[in-house]
KOLFI-961512 format. One record per residue (C-alpha): residue in one letter; z, y, x; residue number from 1. Coordinates in nm, 2 decimals. Layout:
BEGIN
   r        w        v        u     k
   A        Z        Y        X   NUM
...
end
This chain:
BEGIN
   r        w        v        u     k
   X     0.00     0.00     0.00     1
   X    -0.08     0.37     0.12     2
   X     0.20     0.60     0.17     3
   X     0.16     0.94     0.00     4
   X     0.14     1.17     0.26     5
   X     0.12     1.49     0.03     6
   X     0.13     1.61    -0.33     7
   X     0.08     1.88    -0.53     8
   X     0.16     1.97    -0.91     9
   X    -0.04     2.21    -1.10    10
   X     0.08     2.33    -1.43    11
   X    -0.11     2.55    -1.71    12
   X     0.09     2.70    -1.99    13
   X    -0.18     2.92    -2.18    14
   X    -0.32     3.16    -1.94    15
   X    -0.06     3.09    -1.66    16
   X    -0.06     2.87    -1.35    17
   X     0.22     2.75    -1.16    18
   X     0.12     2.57    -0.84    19
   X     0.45     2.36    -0.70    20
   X     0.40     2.26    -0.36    21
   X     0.59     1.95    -0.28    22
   X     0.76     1.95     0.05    23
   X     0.62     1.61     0.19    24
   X     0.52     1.56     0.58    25
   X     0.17     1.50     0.72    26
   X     0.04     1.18     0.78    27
   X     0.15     1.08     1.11    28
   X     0.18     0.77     1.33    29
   X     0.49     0.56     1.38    30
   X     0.55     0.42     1.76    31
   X     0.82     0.21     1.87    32
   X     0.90     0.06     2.27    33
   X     1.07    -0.19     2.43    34
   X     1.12    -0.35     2.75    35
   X     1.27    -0.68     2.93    36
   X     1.32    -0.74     3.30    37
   X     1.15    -0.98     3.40    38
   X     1.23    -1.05     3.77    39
   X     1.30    -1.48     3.80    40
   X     1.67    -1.59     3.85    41
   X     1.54    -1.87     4.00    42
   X     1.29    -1.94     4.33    43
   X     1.00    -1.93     4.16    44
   X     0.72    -1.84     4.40    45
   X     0.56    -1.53     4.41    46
   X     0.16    -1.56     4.26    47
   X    -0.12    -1.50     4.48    48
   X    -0.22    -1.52     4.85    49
   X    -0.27    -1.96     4.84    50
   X     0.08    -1.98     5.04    51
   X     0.43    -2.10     4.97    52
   X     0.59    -1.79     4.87    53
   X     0.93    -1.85     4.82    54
   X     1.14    -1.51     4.74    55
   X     1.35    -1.37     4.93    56
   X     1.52    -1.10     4.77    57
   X     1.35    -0.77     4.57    58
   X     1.29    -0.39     4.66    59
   X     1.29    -0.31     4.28    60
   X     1.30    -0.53     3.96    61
   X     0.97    -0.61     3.75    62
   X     0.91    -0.54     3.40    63
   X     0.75    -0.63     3.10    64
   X     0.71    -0.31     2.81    65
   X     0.54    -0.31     2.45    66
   X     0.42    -0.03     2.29    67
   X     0.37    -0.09     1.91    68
   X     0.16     0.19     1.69    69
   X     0.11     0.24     1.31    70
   X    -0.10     0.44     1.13    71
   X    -0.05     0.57     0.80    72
   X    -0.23     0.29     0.59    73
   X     0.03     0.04     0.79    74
   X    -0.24    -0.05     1.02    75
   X    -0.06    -0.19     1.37    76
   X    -0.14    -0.29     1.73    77
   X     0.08    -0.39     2.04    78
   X    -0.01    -0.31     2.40    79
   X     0.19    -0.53     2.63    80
   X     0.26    -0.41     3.01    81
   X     0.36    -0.61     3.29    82
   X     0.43    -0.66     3.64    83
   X     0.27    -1.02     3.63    84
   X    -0.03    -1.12     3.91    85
   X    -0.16    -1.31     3.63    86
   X    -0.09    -1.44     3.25    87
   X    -0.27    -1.76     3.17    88
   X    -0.42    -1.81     2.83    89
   X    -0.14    -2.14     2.85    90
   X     0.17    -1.85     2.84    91
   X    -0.05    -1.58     2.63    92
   X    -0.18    -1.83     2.36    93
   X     0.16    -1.93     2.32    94
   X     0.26    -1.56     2.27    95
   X    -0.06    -1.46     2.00    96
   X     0.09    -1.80     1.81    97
   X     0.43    -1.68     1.76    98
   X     0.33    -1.32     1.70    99
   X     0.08    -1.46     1.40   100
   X     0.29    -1.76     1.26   101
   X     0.61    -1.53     1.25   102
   X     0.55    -1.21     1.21   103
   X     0.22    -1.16     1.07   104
   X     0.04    -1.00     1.40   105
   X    -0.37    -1.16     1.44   106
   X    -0.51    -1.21     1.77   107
   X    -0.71    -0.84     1.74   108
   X    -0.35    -0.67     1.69   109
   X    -0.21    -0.75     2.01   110
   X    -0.31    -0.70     2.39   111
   X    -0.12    -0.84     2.64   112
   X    -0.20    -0.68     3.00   113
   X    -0.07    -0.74     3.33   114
   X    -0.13    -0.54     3.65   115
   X    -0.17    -0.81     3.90   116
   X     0.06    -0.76     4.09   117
   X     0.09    -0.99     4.40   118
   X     0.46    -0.93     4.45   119
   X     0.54    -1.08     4.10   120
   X     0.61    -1.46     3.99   121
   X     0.39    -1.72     3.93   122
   X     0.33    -1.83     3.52   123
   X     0.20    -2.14     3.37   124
   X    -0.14    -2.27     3.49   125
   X    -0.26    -1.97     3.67   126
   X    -0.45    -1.98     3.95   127
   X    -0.36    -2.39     3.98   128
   X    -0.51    -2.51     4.30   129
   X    -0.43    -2.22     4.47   130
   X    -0.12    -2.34     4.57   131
   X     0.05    -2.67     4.74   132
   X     0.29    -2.70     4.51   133
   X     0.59    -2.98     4.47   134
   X     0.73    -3.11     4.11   135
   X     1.05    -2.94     4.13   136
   X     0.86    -2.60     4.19   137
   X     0.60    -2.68     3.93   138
   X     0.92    -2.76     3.73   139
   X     1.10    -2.39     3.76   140
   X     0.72    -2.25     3.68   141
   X     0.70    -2.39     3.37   142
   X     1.07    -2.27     3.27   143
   X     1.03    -1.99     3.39   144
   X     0.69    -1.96     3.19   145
   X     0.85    -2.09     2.88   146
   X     1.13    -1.81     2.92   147
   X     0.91    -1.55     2.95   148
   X     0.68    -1.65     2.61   149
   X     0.99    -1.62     2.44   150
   X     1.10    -1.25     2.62   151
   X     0.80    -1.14     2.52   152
   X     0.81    -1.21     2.14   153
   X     1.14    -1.11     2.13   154
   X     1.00    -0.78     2.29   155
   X     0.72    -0.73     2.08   156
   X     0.96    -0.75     1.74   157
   X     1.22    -0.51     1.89   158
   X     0.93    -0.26     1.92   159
   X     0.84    -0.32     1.56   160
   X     1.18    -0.27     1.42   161
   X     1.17     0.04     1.64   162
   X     0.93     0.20     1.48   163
   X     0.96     0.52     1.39   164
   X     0.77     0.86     1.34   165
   X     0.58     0.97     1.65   166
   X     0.27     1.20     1.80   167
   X    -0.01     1.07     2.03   168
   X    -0.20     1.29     2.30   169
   X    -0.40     1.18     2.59   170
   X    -0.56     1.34     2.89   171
   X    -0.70     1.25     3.26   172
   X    -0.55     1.27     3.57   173
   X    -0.71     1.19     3.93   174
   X    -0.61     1.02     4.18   175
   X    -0.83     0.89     4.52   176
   X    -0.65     0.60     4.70   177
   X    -0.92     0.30     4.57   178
   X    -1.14     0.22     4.81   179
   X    -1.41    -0.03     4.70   180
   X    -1.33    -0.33     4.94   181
   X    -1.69    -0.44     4.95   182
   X    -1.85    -0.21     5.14   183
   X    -1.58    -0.06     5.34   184
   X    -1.43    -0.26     5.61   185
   X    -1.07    -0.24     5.61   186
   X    -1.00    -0.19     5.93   187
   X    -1.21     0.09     5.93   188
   X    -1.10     0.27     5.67   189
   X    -0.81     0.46     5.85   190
   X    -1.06     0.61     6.11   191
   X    -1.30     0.71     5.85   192
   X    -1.05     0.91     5.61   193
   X    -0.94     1.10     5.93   194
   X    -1.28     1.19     6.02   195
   X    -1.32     1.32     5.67   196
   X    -1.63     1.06     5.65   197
   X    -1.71     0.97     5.32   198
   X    -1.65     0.63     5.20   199
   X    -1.91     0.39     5.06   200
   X    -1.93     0.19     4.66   201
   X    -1.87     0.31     4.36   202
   X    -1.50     0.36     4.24   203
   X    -1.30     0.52     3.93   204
   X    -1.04     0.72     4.07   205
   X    -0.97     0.84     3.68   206
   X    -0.59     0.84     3.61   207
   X    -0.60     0.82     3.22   208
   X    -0.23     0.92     3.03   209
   X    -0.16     0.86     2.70   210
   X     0.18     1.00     2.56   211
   X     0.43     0.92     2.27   212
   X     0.65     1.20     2.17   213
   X     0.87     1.23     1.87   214
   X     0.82     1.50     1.60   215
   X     1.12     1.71     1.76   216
   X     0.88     1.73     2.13   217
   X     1.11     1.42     2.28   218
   X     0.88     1.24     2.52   219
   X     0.90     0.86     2.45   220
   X     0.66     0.67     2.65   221
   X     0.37     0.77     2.90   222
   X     0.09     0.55     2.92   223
   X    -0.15     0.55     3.19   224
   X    -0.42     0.36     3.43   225
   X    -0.59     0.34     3.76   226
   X    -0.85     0.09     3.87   227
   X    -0.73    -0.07     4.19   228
   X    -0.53    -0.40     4.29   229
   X    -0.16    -0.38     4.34   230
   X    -0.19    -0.57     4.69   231
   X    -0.02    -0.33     4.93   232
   X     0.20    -0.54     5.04   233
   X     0.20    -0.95     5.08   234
   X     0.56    -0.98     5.15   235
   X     0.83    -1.24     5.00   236
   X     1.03    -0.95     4.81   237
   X     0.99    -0.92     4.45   238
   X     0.86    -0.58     4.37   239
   X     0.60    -0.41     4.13   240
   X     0.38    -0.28     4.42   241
   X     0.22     0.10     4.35   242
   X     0.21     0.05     3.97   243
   X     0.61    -0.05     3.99   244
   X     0.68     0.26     4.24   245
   X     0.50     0.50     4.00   246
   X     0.65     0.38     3.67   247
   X     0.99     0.46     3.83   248
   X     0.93     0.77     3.98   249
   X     0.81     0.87     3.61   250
   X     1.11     0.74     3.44   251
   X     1.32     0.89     3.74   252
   X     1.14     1.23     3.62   253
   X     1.21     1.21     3.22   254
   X     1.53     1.04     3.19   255
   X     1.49     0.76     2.85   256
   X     1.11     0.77     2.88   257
   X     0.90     0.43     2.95   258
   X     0.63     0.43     3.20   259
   X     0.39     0.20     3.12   260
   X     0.09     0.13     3.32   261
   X    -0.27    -0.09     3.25   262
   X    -0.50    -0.18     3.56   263
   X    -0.82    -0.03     3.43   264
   X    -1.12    -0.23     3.60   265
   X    -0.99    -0.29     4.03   266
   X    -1.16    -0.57     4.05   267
   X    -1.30    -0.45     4.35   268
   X    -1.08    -0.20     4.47   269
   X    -0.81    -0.22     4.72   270
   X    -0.55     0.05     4.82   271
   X    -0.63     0.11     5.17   272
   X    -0.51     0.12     5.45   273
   X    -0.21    -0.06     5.29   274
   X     0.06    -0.36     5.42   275
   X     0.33    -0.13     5.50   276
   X     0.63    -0.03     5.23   277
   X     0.58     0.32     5.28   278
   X     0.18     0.34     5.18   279
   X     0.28     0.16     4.91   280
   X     0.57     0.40     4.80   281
   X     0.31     0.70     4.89   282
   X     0.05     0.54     4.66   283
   X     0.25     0.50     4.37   284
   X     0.37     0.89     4.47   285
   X     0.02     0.97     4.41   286
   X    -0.02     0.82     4.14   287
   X     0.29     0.98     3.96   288
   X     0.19     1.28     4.08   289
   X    -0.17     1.25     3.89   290
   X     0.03     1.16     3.57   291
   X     0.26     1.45     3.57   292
   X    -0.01     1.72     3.64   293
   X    -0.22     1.57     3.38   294
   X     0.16     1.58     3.18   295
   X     0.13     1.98     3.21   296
   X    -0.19     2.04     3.09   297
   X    -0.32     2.10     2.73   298
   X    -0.35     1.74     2.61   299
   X    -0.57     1.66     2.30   300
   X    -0.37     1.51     1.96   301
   X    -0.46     1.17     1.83   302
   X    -0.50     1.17     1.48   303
   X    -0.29     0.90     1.29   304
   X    -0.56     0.59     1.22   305
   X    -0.58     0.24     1.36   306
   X    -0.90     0.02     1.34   307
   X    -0.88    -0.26     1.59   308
   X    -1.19    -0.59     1.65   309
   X    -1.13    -0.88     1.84   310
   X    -1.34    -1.18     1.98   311
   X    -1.43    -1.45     2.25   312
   X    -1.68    -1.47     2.33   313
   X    -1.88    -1.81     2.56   314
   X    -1.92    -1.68     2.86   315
   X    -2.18    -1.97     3.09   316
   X    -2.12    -2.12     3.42   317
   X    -2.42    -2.11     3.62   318
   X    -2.39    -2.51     3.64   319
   X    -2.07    -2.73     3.54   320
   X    -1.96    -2.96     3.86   321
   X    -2.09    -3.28     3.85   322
   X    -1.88    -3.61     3.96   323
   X    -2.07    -3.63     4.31   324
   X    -2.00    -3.31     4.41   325
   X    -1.61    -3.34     4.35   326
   X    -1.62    -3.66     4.51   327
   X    -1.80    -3.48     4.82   328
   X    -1.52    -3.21     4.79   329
   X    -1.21    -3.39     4.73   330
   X    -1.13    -3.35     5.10   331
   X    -1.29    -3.03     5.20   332
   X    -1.16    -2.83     5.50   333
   X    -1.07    -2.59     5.26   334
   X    -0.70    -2.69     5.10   335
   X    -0.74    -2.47     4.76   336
   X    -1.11    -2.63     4.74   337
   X    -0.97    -2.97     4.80   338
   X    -0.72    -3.00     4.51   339
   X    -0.92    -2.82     4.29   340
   X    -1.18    -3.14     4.33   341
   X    -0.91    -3.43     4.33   342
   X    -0.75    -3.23     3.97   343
   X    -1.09    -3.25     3.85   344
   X    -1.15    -3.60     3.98   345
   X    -0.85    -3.67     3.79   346
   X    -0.96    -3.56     3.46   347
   X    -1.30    -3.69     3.45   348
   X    -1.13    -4.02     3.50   349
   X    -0.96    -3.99     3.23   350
   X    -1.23    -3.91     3.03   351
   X    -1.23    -3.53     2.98   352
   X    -1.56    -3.33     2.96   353
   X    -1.63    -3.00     3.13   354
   X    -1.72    -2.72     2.87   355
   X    -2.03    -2.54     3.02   356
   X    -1.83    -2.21     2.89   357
   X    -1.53    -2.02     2.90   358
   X    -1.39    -1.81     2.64   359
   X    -1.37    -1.47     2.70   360
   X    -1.18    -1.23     2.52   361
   X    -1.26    -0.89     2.42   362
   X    -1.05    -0.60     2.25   363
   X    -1.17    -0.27     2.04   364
   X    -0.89    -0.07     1.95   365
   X    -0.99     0.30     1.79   366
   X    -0.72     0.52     1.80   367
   X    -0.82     0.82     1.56   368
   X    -1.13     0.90     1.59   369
   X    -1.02     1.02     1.94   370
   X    -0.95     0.73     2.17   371
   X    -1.13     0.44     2.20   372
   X    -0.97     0.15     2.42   373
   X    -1.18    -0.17     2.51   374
   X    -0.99    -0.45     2.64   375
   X    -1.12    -0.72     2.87   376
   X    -1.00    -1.05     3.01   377
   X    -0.94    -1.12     3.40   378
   X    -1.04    -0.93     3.69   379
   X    -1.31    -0.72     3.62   380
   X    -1.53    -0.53     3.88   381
   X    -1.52    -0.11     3.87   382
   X    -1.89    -0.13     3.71   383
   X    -1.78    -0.22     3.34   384
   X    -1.54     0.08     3.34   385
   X    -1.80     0.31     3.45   386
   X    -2.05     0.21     3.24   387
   X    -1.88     0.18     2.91   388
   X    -1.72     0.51     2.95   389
   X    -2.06     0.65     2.98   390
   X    -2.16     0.49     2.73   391
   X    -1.88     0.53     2.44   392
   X    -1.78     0.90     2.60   393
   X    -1.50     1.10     2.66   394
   X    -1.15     0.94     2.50   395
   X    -1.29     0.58     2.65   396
   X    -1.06     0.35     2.86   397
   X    -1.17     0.05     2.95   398
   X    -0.86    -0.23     3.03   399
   X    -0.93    -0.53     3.28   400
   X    -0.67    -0.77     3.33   401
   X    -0.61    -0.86     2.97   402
   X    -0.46    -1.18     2.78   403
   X    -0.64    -1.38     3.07   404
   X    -0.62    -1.43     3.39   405
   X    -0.96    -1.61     3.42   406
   X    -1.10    -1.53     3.72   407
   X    -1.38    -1.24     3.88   408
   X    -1.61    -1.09     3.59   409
   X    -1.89    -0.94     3.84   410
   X    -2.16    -0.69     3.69   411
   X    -2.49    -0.77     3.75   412
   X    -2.51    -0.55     4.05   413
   X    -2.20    -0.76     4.22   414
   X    -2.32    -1.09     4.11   415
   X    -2.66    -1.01     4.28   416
   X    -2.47    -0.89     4.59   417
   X    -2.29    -1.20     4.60   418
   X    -1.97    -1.19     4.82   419
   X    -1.62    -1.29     4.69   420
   X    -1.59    -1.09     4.31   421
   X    -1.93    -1.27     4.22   422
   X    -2.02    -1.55     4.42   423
   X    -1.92    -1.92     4.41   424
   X    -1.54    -1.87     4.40   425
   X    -1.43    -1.96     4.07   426
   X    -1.29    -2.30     4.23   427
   X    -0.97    -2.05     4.31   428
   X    -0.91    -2.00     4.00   429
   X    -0.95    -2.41     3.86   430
   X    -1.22    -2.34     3.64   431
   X    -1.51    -2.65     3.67   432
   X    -1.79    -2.45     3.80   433
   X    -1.80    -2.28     4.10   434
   X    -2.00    -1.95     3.98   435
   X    -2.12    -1.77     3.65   436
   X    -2.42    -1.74     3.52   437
   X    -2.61    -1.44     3.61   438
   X    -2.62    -1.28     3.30   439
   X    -2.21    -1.25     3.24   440
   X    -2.26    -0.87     3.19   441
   X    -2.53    -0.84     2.88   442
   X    -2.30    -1.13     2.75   443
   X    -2.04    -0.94     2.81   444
   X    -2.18    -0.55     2.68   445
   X    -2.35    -0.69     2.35   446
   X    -1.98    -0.82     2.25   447
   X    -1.84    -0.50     2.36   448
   X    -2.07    -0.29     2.18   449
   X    -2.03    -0.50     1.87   450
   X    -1.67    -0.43     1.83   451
   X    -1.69    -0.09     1.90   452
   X    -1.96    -0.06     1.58   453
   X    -1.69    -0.25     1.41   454
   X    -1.42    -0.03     1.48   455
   X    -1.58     0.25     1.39   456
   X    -1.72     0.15     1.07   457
   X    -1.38     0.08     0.94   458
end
């Protein structure tokens, strides 16, 4: 049912007219947030790199946030944060099932991001060759996993009950520390920032910020983005890398606000030079910095209206592995390469079948008529932000890492290139295929562009 937003009474007696104006308030959204730590109690390793990572202590603790809107009509969505490497559609389906069986949330309502961060723990399936892993630590993993599934539905519903009358506004920041890691050596990065020598690629130094305020100017949440992996550092301490260091610095600034931050499209963009604690304290710095100048400008309202579109869609291998070619692998020189062949070994003898897809899932949310936020699964290359926000115009953000940690998505350009975001890697991430099919990105854009007309038809 629609809430009345405004009323009016008009009253003729004979030739007289008495207009009574009903003091009701505008339409206006309703936001609510929560957040949950989310740092392991237990030795759970920490995701990424293809080592034992075993932690040994923390520089700050990592978080999980949710940021649940409503428009007028009742309309909802919920944007998950988090300091995760990676969420596997094993932990996130789990989530989207809860959310829908008890409490009435469908798959296109909810969007659950994480930053990929390498200094966070390991979850479910992801990434399950990568590592040479032991029952007991497979063991902690999966309660650890299970703990989180349930954090995060608890999370989600404390938002909703929070809910309460808010305004949205959004602007852009900038911010330069991306450097596209594929055609700029790393170690020679340093030398040519001193020199002042431009740097080669195509990057999206945009700092997007969206903020939540309540109707008496109280700042609630700032949203914002930057494309560009959170691998500074490669240490065993538990800590949010950049993205962690600027959401703090943010909260430090505004006392009860929460600092929530997306990982736009960094497939392909590395902070550099980085592996030292203080360029990764100076990076987040700048990146806090970005938000709070883009805090002080004008920023433009959001009207109050929610229209949100969801699919997967099949996204090819070039070819599925065949039998031969595990059994050629199964004790390959490279480790990760090796137990990805004996798992698959494994389930072919046991009678599985390799789907020549994956699904992929894609978000549309419309904000008003204002903001337009596309959501995309896995780690996606700095092409798809650039092109979509040229495409869909000002008010566009474009989220990688979302409700899958899949594997790379390359554009076109990077899959003709080659090279690790879109050659034959995908055996790092399990999936049976070691490549995808050329045309990922018109798979990928017709999908796109189809929720989009969806969300604006609405």
């Amino acid at each position: 049912m629609k809430r009345i937003t405004c009323c009016c009474l008009v009253l003729v007696f004979g030739i007289s007219t008495a207009l009574i104006a009903l003091d009701c308030p505008a339409a206006t959204w309703r936001a609510g947030v929560a957040r949950r730590v989310i740092t392991p109690e237990k030795s759970v390793w920490l995701a990424g790199y293809g080592t034992r990572r075993a932690p040994a202590g923390k520089l700050h603790d990592l978080w999980m946030k949710a940021l649940a809107l409503e428009d007028p009509d009742g309309n909802r969505v919920v944007l998950i944060t988090s300091d995760f490497q990676g969420v596997p559609k094993v932990m996130s389906d789990r989530v989207f099932a809860n959310l829908k069986e008890h409490h009435k949330l469908e798959r296109r309502q909810v969007m659950f991001t994480f930053s990929h961060n390498h200094c966070g723990p390991r979850l479910g399936d992801d990434l399950v060759d990568y590592y040479p892993v032991d029952d007991d630590q497979v063991a902690l993993v999966e309660e650890y996993t299970t703990k989180m599934v349930e954090a995060t539905v608890a999370m989600v519903v404390e938002a909703i009950e929070k809910l309460a009358p808010a305004e949205l506004a959004m602007g852009n920041g900038k911010t330069t520390f991306a450097v596209n890691r594929r055609e700029n050596r790393e170690a020679e990065v340093p030398e040519l920032l001193a020199a002042g020598k431009p740097l080669k690629g195509p990057v999206d130094h945009t700092v997007p910020v969206m903020t939540v305020k309540r109707p008496n100017g109280k700042l609630e949440a700032v949203l914002f983005g930057y494309a560009c992996h959170p691998t500074t550092l490669s240490f065993l301490l538990w800590c949010g890398d950049y993205p962690g260091f600027a959401q703090l610095e943010i909260e430090k600034n505004h006392p009860g606000v929460t600092a929530m931050f997306v990982n736009t499209c960094g497939g392909d963009q590395n902070p550099l030079p980085r592996r030292k604690v203080e360029l990764c304290k100076r990076y987040g710095h700048m990146l806090a910095t970005a938000v709070e100048e883009t805090l002080e400008t004008s920023l433009k309202p959001i009207s109050p209206r929610i229209r949100s579109a969801f699919e997967y869609v099949p996204l090819p291998y070039l070819k599925v592995i065949q039998r031969d070619e595990l059994v050629a692998l199964q004790n390959d020189g490279n480790a990760i390469r090796a137990r990805w062949a004996r798992r698959l070994l494994k389930q072919l003898v046991e009678g599985e079948k390799f789907s020549p897809t994956y699904p992929y899932p894609i978000h549309a949310w419309r904000l008003g008529d204002e903001m337009l936020v596309i959501g995309m699964g896995a780690e996606t290359v700095v092409d798809y932000a650039l092109r979509f926000k040229k495409e869909f115009g000002d008010g566009t953000w474009v989220c990688g890492y979302a409700d899958d940690m899949i594997a790379y998505i390359p554009s076109r350009r990077v899959w003709e290139e080659g090279g690790y975001e879109g050659g034959s890697r995908l055996y790092e991430y399990g999936r049976p295929a070691l490549r995808w099919r050329g045309d990922a990105e018109k798979i990928i854009a017709a999908s796109v562009h189809k929720l989009v007309e969806q969300v604006k038809k609405k």
